[in-house]
C-alpha positions as CSV (number, residue, x, y, z in Angstrom):
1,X,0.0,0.0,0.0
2,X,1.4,3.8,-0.6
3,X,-0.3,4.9,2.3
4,X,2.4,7.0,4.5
5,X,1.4,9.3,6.4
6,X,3.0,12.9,6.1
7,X,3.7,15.6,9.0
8,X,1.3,18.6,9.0
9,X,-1.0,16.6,5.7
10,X,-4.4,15.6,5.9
11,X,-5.0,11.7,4.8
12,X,-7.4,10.2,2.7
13,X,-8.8,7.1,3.0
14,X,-11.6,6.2,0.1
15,X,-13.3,2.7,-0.2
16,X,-16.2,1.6,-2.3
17,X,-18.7,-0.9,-1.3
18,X,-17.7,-4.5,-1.5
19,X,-19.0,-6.4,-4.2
20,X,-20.4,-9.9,-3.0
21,X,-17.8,-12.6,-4.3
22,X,-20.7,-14.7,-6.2
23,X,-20.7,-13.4,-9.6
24,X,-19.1,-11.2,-11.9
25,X,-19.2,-7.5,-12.0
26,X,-21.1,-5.4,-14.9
27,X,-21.1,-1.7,-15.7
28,X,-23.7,-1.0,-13.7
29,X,-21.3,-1.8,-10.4
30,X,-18.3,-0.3,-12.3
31,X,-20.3,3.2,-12.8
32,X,-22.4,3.6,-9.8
33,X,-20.1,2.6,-6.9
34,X,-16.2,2.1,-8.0
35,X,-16.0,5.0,-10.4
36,X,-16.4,7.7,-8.4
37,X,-14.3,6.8,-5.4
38,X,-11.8,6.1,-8.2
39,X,-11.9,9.5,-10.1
40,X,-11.6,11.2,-6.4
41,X,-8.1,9.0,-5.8
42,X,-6.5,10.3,-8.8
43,X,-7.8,13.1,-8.2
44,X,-6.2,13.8,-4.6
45,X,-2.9,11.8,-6.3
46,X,-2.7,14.7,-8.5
47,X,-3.1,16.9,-5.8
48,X,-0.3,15.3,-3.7
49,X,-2.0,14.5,-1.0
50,X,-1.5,11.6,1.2
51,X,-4.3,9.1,0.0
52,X,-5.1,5.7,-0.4
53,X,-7.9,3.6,-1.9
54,X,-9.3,0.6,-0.4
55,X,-11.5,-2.1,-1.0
56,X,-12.3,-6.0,-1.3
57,X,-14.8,-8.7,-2.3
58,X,-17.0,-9.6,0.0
59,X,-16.8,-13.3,1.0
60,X,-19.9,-13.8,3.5
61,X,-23.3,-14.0,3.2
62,X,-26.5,-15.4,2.1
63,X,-25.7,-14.5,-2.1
64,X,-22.6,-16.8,-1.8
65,X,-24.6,-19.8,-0.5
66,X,-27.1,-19.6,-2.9
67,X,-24.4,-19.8,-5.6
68,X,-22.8,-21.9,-4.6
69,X,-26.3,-24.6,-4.0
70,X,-27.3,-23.8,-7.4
71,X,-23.6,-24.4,-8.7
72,X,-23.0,-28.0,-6.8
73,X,-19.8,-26.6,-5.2
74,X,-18.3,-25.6,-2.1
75,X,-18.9,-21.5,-0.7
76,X,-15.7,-21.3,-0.8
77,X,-14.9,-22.2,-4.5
78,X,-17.7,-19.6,-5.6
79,X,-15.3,-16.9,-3.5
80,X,-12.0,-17.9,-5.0
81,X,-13.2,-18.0,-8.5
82,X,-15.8,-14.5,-8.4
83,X,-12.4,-13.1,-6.1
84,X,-10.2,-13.2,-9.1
85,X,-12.8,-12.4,-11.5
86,X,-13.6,-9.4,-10.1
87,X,-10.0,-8.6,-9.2
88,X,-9.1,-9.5,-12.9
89,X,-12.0,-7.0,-14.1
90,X,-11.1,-3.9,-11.9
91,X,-7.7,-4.7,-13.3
92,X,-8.8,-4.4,-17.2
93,X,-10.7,-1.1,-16.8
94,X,-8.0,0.4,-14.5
95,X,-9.3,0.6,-11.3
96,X,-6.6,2.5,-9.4
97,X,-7.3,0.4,-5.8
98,X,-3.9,0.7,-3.7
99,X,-5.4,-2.4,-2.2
100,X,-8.0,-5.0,-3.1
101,X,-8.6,-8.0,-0.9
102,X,-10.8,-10.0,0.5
103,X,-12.7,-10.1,3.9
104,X,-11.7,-14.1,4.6
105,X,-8.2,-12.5,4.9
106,X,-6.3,-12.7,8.3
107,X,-5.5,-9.3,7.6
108,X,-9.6,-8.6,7.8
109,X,-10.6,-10.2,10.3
110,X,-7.9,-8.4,12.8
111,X,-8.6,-5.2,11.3
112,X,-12.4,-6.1,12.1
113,X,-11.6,-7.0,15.9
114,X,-9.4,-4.0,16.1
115,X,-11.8,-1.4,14.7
C-alpha cells in the first residue's frame, strides 16, 4: 500500500462498497459505486495528497450460498473464482485500488476485531 502518512498533511482514506464474491461485476457496479471513489483518488494523487484507496470482495453472506447450491460446489470455490474475477475486471478497466482484498483475509478479520 502507498499509504504514508506525512507531518502537518491531511490523509485520505476512500473505499467503495464491496462487491459480494458470487458473480461477476457489470457496468452498472463499475459506474455507480467504484468509479467515483476512483476518479476522487487520482484526483487527490494529483493533488499530492496523502491518499489511499481501499476495497475488497465480500466473502460472507447469504448470495454466496445460494451460488454456490445452485452451482453443486463448495462456498468457498464460488469466492475464489468471483475473487479473481472481479480482481481481474477492476484490473482491465483500471481501477486505481492501492489495495483490493478479500474479507476471509487474516488481515480482515484483525482489522475487524481492532476497529
Amino acid at each position: 500500500m502507498r499509504f504514508s502518512p506525512v507531518a502537518d498533511q491531511e490523509r485520505y482514506m476512500i473505499t467503495s462498497a464491496l462487491p459480494y464474491a458470487n458473480g461477476p461485476i457489470h457496468l452498472g457496479h463499475l459506474a455507480g459505486a467504484y468509479l467515483p471513489g476512483d476518479i476522487f483518488a487520482r484526483y487527490c494523487r494529483l493533488k499530492q495528497r496523502d491518499v489511499v484507496y481501499i476495497c475488497g470482495s465480500d466473502e460472507h453472506g447469504v448470495p454466496i450460498m445460494l451460488r454456490a447450491r445452485a452451482e453443486g460446489i463448495s462456498p468457498q470455490e464460488v469466492v475464489d473464482r468471483y475473487h479473481a474475477m472481479i480482481k481481474e475486471s477492476f484490473e482491465k478497466v483500471g481501477m486505481s485500488f492501492d489495495y483490493y482484498g478479500r474479507t476471509s483475509s487474516p488481515v480482515h478479520h484483525q482489522t475487524s476485531r481492532d476497529f
